[in-house]
Structure formats: structure tokens, C-alpha cells
PDB file of N, CA, C and O in Angstrom:
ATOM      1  N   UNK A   1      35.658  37.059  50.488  1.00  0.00           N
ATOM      2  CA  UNK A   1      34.408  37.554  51.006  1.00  0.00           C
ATOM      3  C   UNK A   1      33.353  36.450  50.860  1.00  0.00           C
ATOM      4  O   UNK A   1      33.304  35.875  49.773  1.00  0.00           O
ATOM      5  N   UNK A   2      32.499  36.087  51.836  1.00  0.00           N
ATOM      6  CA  UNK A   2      31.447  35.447  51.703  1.00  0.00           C
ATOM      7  C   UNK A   2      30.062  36.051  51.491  1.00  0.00           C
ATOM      8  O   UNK A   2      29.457  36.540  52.445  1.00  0.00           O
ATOM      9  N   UNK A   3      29.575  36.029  50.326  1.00  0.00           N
ATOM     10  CA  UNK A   3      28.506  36.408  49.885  1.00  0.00           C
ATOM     11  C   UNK A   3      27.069  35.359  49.841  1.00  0.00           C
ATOM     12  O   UNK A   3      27.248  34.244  49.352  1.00  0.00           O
ATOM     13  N   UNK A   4      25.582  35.727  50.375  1.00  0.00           N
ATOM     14  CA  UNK A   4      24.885  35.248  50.326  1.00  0.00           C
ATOM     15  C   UNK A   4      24.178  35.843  49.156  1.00  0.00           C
ATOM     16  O   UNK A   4      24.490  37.009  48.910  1.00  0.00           O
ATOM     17  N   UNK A   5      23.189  35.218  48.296  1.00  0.00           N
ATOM     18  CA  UNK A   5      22.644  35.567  46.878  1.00  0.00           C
ATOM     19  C   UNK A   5      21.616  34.810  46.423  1.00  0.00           C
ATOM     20  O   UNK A   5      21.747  33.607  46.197  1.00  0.00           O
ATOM     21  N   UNK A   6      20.123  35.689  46.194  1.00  0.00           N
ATOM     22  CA  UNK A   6      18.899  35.004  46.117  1.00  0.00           C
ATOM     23  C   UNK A   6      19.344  35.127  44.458  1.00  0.00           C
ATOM     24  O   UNK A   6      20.488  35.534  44.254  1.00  0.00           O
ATOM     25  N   UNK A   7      18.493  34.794  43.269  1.00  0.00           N
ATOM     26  CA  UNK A   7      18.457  34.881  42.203  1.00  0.00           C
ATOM     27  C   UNK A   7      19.765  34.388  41.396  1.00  0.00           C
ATOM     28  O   UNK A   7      20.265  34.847  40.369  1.00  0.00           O
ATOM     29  N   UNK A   8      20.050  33.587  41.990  1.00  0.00           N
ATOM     30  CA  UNK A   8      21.376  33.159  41.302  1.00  0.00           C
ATOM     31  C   UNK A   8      21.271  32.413  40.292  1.00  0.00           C
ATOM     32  O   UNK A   8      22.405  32.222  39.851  1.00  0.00           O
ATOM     33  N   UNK A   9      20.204  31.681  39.455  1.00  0.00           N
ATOM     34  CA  UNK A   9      20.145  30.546  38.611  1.00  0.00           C
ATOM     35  C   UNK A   9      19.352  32.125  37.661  1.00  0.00           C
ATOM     36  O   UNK A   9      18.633  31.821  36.709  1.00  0.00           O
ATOM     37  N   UNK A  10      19.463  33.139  37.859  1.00  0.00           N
ATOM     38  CA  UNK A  10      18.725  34.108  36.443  1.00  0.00           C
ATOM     39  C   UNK A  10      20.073  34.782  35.847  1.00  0.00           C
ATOM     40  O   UNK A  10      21.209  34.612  36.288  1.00  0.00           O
ATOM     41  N   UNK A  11      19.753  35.451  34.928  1.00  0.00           N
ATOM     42  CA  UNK A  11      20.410  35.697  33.972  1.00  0.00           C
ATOM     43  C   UNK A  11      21.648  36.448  34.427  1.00  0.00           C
ATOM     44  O   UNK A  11      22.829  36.245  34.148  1.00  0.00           O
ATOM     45  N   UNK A  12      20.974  37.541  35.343  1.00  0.00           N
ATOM     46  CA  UNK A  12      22.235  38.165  36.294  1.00  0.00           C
ATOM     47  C   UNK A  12      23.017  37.585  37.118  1.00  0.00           C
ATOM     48  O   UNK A  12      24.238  37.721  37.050  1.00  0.00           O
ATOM     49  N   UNK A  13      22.424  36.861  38.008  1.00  0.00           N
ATOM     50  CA  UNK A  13      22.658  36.020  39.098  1.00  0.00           C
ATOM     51  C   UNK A  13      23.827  35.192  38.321  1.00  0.00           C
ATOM     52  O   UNK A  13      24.974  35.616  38.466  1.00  0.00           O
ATOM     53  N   UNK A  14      23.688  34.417  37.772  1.00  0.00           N
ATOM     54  CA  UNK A  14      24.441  33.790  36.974  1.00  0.00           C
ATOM     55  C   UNK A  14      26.053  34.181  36.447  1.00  0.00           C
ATOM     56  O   UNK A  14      27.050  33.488  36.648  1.00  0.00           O
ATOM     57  N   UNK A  15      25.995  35.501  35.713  1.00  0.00           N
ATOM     58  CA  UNK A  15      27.369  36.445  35.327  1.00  0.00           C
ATOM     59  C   UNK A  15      27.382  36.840  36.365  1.00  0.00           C
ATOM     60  O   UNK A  15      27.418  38.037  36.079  1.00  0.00           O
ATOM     61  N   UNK A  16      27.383  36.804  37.872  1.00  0.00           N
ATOM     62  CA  UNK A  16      27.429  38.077  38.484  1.00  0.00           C
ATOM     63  C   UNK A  16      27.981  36.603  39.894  1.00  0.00           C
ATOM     64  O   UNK A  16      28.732  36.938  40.809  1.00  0.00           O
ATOM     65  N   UNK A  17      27.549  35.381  39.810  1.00  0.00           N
ATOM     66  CA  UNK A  17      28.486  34.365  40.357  1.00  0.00           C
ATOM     67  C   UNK A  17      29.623  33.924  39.618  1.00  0.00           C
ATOM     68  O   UNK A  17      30.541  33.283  40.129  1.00  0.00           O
ATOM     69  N   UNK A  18      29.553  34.361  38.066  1.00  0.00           N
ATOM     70  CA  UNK A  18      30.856  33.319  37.599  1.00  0.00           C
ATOM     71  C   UNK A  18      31.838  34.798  37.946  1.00  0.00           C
ATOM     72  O   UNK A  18      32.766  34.310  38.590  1.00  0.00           O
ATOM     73  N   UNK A  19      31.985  35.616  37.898  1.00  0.00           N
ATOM     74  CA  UNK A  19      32.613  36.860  38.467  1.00  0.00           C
ATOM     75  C   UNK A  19      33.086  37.152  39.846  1.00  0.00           C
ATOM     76  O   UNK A  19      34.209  37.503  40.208  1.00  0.00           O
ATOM     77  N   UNK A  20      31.875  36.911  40.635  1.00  0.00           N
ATOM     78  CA  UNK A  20      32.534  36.697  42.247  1.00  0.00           C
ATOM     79  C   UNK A  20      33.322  35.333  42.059  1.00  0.00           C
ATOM     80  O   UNK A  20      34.522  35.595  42.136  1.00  0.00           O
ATOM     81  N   UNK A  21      33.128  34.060  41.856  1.00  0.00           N
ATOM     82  CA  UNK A  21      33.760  33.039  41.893  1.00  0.00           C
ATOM     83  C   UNK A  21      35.138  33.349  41.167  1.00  0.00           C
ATOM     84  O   UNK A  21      36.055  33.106  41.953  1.00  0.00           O
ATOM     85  N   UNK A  22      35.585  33.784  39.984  1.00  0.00           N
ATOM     86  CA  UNK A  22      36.444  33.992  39.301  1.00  0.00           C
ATOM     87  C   UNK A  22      37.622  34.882  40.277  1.00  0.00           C
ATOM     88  O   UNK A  22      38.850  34.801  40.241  1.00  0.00           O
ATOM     89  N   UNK A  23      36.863  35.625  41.020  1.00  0.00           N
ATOM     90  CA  UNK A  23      37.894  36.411  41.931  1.00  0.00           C
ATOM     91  C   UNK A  23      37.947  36.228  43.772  1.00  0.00           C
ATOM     92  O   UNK A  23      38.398  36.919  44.685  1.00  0.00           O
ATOM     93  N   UNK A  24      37.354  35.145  43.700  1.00  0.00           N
ATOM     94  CA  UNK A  24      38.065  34.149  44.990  1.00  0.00           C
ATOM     95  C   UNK A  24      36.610  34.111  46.144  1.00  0.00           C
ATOM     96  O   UNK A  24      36.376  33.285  47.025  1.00  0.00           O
ATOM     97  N   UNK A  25      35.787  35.358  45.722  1.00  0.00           N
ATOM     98  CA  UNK A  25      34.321  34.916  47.054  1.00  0.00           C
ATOM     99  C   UNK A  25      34.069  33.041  47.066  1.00  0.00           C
ATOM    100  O   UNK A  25      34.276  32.041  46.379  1.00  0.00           O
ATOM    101  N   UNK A  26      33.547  33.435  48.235  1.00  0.00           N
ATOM    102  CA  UNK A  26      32.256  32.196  48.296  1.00  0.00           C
ATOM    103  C   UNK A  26      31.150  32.514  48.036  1.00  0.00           C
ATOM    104  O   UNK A  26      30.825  33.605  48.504  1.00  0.00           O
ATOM    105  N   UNK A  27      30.186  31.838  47.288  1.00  0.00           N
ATOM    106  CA  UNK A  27      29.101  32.372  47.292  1.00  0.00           C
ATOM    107  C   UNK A  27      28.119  31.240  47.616  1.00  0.00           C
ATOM    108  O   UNK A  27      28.242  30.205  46.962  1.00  0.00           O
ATOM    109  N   UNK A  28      27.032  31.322  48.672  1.00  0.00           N
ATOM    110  CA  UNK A  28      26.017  30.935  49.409  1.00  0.00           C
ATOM    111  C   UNK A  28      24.330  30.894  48.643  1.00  0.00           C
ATOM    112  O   UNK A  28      23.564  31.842  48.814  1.00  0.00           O
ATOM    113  N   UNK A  29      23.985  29.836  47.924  1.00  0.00           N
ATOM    114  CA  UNK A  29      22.661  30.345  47.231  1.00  0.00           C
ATOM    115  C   UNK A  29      21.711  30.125  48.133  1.00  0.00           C
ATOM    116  O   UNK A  29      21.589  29.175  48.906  1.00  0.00           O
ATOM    117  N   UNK A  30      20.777  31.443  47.923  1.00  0.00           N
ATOM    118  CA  UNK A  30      19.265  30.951  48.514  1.00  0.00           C
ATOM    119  C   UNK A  30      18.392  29.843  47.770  1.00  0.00           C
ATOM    120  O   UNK A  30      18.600  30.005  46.567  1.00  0.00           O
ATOM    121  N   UNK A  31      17.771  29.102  47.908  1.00  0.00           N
ATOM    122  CA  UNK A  31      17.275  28.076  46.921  1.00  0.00           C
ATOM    123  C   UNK A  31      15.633  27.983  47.790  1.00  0.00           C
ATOM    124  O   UNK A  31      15.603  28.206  49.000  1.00  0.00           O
ATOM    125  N   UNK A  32      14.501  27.679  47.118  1.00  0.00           N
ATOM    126  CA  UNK A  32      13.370  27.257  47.282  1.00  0.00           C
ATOM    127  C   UNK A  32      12.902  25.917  46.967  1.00  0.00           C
ATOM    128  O   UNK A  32      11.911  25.535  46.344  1.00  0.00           O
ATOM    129  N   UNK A  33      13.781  25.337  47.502  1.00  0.00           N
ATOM    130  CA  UNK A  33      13.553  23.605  47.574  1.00  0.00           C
ATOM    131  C   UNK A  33      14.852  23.357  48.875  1.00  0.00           C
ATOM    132  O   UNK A  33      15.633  24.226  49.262  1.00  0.00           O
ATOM    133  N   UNK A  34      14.777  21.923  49.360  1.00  0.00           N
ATOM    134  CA  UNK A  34      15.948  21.581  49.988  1.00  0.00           C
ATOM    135  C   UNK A  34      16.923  21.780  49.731  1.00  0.00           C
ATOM    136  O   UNK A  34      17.210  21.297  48.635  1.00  0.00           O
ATOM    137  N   UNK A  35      18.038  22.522  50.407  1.00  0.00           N
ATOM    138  CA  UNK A  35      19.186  23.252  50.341  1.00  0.00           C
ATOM    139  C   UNK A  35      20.080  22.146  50.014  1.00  0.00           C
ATOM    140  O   UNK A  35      19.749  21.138  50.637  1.00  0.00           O
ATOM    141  N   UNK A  36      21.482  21.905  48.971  1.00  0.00           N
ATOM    142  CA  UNK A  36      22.612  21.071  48.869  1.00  0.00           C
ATOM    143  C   UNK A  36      23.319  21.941  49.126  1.00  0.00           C
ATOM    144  O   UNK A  36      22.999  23.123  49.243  1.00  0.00           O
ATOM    145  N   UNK A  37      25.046  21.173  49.325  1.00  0.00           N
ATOM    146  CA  UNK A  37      26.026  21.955  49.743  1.00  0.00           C
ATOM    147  C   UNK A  37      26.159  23.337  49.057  1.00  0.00           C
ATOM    148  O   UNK A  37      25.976  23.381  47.841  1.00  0.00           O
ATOM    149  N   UNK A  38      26.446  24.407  49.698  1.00  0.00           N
ATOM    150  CA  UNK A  38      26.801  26.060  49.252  1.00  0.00           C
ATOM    151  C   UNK A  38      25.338  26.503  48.804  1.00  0.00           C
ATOM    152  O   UNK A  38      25.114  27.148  47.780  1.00  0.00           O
ATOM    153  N   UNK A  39      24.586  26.165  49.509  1.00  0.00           N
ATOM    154  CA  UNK A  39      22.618  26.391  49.372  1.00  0.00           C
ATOM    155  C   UNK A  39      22.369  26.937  50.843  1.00  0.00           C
ATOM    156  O   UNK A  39      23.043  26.647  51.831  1.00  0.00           O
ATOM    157  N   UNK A  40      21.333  27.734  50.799  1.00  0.00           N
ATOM    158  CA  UNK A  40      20.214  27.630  52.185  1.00  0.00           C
ATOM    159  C   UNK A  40      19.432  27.960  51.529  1.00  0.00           C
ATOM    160  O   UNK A  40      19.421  28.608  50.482  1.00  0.00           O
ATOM    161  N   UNK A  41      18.471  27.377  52.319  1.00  0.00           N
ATOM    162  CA  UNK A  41      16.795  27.214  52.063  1.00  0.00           C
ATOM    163  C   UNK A  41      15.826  28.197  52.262  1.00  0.00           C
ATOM    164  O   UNK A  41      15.616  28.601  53.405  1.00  0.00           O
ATOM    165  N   UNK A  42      15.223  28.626  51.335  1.00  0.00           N
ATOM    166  CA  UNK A  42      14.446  30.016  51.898  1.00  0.00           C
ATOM    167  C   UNK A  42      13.007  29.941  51.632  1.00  0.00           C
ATOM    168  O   UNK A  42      12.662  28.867  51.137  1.00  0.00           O
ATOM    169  N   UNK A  43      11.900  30.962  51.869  1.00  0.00           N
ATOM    170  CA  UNK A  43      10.841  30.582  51.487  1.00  0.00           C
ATOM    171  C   UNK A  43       9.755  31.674  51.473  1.00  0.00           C
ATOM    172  O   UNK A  43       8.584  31.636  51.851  1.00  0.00           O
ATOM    173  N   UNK A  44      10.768  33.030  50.717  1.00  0.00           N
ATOM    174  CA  UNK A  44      10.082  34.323  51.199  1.00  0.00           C
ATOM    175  C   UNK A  44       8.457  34.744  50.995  1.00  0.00           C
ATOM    176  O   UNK A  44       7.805  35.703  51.409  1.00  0.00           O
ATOM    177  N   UNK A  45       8.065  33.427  50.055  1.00  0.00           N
ATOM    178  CA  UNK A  45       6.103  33.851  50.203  1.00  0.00           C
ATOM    179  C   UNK A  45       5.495  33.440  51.570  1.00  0.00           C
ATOM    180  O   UNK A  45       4.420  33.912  51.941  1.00  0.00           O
ATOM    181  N   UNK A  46       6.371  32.337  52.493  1.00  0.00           N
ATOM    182  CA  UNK A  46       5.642  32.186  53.763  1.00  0.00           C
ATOM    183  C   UNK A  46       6.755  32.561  54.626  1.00  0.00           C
ATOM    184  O   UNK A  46       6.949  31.760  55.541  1.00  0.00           O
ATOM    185  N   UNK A  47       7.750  33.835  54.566  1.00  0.00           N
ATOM    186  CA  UNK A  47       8.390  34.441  55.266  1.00  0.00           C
ATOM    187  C   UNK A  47       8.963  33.472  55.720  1.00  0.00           C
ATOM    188  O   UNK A  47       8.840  33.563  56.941  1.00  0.00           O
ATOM    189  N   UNK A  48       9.837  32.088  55.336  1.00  0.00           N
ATOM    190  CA  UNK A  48      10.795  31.405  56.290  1.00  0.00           C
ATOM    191  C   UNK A  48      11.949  30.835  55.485  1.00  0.00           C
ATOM    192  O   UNK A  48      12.133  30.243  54.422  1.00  0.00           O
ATOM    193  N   UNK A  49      12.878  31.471  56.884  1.00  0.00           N
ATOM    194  CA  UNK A  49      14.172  31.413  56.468  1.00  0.00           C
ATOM    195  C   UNK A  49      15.093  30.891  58.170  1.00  0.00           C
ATOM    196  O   UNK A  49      14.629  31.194  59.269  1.00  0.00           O
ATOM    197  N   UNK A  50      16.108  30.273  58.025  1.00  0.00           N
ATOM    198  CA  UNK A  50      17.125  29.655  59.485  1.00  0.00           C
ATOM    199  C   UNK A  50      17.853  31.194  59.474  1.00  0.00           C
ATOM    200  O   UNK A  50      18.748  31.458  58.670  1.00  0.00           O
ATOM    201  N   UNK A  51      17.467  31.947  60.241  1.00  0.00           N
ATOM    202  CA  UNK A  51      17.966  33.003  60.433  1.00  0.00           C
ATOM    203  C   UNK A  51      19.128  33.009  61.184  1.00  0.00           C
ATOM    204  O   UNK A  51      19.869  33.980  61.341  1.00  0.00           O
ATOM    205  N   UNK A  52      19.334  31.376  61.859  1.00  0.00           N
ATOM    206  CA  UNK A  52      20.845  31.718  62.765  1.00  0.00           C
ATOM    207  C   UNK A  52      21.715  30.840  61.485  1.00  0.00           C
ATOM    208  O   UNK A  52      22.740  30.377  61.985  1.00  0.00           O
ATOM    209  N   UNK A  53      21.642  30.608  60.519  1.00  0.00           N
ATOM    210  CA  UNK A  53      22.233  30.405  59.206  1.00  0.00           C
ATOM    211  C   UNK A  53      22.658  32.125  58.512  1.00  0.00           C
ATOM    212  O   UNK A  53      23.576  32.378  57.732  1.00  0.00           O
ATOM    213  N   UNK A  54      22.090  32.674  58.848  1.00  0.00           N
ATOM    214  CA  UNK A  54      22.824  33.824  58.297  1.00  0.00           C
ATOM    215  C   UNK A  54      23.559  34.762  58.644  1.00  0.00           C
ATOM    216  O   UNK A  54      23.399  35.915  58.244  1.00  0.00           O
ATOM    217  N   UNK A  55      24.698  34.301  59.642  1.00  0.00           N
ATOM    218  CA  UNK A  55      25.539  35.081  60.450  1.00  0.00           C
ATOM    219  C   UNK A  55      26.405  34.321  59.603  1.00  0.00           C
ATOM    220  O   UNK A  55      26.170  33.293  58.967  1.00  0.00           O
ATOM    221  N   UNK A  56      27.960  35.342  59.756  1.00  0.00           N
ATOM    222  CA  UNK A  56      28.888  35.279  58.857  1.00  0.00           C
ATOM    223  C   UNK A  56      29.679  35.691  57.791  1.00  0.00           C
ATOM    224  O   UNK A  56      30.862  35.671  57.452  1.00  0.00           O
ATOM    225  N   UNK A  57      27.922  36.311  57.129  1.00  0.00           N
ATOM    226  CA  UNK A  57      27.995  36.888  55.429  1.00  0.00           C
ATOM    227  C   UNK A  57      28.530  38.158  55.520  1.00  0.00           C
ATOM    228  O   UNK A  57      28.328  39.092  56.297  1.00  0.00           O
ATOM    229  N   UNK A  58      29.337  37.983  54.460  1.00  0.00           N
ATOM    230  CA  UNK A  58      30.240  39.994  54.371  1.00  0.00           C
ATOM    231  C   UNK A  58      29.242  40.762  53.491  1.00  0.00           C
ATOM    232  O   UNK A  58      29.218  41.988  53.387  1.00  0.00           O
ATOM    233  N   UNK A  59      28.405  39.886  52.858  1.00  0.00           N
ATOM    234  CA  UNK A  59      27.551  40.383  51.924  1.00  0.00           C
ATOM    235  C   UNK A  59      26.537  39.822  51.241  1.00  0.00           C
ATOM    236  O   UNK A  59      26.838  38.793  50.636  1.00  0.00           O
ATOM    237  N   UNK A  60      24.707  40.431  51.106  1.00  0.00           N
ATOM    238  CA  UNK A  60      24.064  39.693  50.306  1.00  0.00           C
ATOM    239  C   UNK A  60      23.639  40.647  49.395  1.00  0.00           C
ATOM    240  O   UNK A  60      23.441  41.856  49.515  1.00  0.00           O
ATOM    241  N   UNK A  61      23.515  39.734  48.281  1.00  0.00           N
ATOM    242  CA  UNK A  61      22.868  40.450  47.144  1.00  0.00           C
ATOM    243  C   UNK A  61      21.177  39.973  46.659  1.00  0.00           C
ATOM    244  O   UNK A  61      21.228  38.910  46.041  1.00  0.00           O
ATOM    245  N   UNK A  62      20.690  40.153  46.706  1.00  0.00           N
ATOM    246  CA  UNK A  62      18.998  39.873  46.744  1.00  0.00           C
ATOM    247  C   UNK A  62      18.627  40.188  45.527  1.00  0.00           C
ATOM    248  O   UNK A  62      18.450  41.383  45.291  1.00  0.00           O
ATOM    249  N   UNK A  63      18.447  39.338  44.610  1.00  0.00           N
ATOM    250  CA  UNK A  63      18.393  39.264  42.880  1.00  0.00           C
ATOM    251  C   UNK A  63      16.731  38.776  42.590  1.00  0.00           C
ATOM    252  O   UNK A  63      16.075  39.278  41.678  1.00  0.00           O
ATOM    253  N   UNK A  64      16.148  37.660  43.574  1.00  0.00           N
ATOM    254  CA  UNK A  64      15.098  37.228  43.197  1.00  0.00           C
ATOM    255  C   UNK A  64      13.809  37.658  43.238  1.00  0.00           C
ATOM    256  O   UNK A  64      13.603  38.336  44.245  1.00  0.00           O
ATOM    257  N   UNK A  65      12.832  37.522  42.511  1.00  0.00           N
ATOM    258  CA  UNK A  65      11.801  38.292  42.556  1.00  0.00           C
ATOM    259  C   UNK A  65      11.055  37.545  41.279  1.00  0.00           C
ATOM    260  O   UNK A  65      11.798  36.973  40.482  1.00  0.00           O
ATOM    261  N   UNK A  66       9.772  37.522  41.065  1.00  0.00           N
ATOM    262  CA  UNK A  66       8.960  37.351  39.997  1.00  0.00           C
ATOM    263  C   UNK A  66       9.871  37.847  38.580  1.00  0.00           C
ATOM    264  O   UNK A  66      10.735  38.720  38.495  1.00  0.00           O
ATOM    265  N   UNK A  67       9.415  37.092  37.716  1.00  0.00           N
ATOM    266  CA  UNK A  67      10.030  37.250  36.603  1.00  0.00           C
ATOM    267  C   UNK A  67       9.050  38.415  35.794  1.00  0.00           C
ATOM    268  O   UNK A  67       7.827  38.411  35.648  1.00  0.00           O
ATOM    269  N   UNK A  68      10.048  39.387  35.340  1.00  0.00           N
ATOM    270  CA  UNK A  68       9.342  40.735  34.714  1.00  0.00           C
ATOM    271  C   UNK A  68       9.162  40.816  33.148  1.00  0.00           C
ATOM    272  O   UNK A  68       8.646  41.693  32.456  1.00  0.00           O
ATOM    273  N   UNK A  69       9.820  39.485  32.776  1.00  0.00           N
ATOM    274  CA  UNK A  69      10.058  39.106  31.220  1.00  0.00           C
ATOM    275  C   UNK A  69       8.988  38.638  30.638  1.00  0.00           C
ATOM    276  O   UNK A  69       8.827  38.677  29.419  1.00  0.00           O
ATOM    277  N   UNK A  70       7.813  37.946  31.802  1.00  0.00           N
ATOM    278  CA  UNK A  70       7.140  36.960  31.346  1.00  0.00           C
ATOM    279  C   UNK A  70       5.713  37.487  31.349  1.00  0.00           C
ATOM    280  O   UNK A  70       5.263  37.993  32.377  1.00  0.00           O
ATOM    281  N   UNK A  71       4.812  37.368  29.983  1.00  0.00           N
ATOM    282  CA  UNK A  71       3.998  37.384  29.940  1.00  0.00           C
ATOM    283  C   UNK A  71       3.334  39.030  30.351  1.00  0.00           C
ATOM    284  O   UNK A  71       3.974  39.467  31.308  1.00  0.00           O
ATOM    285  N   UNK A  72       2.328  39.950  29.920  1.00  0.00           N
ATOM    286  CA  UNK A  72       1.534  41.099  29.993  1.00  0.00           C
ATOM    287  C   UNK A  72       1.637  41.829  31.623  1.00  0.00           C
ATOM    288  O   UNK A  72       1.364  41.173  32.628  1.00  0.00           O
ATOM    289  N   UNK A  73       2.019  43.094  31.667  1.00  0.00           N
ATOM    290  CA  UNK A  73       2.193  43.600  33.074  1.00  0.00           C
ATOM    291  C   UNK A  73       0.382  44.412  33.559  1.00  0.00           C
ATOM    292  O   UNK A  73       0.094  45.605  33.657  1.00  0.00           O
ATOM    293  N   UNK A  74      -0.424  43.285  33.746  1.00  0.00           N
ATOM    294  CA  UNK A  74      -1.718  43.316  34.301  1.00  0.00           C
ATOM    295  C   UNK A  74      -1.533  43.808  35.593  1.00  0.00           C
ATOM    296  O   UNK A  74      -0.451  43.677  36.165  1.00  0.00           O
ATOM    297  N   UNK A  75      -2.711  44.491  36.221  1.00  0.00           N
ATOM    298  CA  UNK A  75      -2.068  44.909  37.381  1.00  0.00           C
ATOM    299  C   UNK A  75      -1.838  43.594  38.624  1.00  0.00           C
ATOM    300  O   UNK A  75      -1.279  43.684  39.717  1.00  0.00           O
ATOM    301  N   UNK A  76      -2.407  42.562  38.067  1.00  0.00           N
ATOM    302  CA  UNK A  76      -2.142  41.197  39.154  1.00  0.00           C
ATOM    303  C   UNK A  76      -0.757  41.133  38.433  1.00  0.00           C
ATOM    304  O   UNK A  76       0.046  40.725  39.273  1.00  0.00           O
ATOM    305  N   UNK A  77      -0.399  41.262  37.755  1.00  0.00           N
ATOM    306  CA  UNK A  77       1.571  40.695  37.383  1.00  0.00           C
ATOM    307  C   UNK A  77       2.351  41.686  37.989  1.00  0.00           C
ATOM    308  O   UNK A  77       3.450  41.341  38.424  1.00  0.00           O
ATOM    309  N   UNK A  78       1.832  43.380  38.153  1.00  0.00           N
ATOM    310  CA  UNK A  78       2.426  44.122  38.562  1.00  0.00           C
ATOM    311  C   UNK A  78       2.851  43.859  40.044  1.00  0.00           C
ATOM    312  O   UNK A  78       3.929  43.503  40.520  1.00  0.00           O
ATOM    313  N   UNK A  79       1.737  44.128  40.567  1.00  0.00           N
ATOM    314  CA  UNK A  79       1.591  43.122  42.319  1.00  0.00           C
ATOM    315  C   UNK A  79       2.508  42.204  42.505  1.00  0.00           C
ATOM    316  O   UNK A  79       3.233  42.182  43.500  1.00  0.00           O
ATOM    317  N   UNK A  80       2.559  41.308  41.496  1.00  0.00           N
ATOM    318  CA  UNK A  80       3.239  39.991  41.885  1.00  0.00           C
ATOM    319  C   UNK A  80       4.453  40.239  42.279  1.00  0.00           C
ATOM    320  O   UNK A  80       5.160  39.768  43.170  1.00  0.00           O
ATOM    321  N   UNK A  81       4.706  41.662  40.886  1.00  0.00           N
ATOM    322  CA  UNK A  81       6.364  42.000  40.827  1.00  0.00           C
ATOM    323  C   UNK A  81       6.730  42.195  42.196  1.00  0.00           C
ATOM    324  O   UNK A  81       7.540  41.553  42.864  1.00  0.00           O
ATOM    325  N   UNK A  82       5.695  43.614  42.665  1.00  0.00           N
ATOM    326  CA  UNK A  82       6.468  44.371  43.414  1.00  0.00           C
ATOM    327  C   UNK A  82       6.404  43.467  45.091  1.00  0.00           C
ATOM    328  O   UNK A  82       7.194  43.691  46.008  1.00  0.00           O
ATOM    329  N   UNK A  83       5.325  42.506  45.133  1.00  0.00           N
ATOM    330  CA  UNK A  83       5.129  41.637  46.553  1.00  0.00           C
ATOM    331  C   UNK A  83       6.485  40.660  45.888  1.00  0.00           C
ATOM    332  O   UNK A  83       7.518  41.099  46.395  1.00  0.00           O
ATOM    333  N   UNK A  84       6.596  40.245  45.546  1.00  0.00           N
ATOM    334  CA  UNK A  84       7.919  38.998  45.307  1.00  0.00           C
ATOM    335  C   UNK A  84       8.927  39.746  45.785  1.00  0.00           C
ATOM    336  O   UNK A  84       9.647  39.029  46.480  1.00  0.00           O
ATOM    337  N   UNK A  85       9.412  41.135  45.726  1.00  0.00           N
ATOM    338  CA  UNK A  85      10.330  41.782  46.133  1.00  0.00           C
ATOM    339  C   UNK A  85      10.426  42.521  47.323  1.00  0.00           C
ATOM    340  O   UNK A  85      11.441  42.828  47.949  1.00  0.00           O
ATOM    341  N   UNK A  86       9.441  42.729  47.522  1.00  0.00           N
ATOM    342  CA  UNK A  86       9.260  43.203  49.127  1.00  0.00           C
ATOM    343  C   UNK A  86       9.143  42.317  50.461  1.00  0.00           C
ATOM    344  O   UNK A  86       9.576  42.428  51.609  1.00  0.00           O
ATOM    345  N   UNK A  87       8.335  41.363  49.753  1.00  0.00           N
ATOM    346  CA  UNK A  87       8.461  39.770  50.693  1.00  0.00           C
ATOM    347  C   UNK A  87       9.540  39.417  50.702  1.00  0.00           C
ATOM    348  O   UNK A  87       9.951  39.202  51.842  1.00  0.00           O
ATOM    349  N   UNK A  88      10.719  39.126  49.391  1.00  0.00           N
ATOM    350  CA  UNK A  88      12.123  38.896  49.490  1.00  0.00           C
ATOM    351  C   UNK A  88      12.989  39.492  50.571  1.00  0.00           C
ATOM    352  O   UNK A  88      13.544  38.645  51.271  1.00  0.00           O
ATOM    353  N   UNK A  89      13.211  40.631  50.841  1.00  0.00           N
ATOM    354  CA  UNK A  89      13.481  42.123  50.991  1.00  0.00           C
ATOM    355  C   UNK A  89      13.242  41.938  52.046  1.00  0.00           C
ATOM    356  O   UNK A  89      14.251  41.786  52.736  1.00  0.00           O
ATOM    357  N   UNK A  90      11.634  41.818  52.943  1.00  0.00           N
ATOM    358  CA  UNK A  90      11.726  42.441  54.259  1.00  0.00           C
ATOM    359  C   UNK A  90      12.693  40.643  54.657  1.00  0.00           C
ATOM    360  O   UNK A  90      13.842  40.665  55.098  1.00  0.00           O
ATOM    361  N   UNK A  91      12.068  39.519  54.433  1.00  0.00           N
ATOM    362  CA  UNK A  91      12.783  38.408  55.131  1.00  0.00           C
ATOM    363  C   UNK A  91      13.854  38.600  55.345  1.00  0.00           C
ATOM    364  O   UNK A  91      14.279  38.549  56.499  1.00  0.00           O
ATOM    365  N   UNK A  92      14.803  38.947  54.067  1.00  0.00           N
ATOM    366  CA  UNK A  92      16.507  39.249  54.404  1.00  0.00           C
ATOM    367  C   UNK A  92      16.927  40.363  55.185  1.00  0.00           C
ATOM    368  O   UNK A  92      18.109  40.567  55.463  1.00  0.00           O
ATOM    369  N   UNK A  93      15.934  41.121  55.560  1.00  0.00           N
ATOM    370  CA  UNK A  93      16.504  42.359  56.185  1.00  0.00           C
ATOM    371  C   UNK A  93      16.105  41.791  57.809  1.00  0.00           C
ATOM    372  O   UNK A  93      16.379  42.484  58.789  1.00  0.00           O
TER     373      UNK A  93
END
């Protein structure tokens, strides 16, 4: 199965590629810098992504989002949460 996967360098993302990899997927990272091999490039705060790059996938998993670990949930951190994930979210959809 070829899987595409934002949040892959976090804690989940991470156990949750050495697991697909362990049982034969490919897995495709989204990355926010210039894409290297088994990367594409994404950029969900200014909505851009190569959308004819994402034909193919049997499956994405959408992990990334503001970090919820870090620092006091003010209502500007709350925001951040829930826009980092909805901006994620609508791009991939």
C-alpha cells in the first residue's frame, strides 16, 4: 500500500512509519521545506500543495498540526491548534 503522511517526524508519526515500513507500505512524507526522495512538499498555512502529485495514494494519514505539548493553552494557542488542523485538513481533502 502506498501511504501519504503529514506528521511523520512526531512522536506518532514516527512508531506509526517504523510499523507501516516493517510490514511492506511505502510511505510518502509531507515535508515543509524542499521535498527529498519519498517527500512532497506542502505548505498548508498558504494552502499549497502539487495536487497532481497526489494521485496514486491507497492512503493518507494527516498527523500534523501545531504542537499541543507546548507551552499554556491561551486562547491564541487554542486557535493555533484547531487552524493548523483544519488548514491541514481542508488542503488534503
Amino acid at each position: 500500500m502506498k501511504v501519504l503522511m503529514s506528521g511523520s517526524h512526531g512522536l506518532v508519526g514516527k512508531a506509526l512509519i517504523k510499523s507501516l515500513t516493517n510490514d511492506g507500505h511505502e510511505i510518502v512524507r509531507l515535508v515543509r521545506r524542499a521535498a527529498s526522495a519519498g517527500e512532497l512538499e506542502w505548505h498548508p498555512n498558504q494552502g499549497r500543495i502539487d495536487t497532481e502529485q497526489l494521485e496514486g495514494f491507497d492512503a493518507v494519514v494527516h498527523l500534523a498540526g501545531e504542537n499541543i505539548a507546548s507551552g499554556r493553552w491561551t486562547d491564541a494557542k487554542k486557535r493555533a491548534i484547531r487552524e493548523s488542523r483544519v488548514k491541514g485538513t481542508s488542503l488534503l481533502s
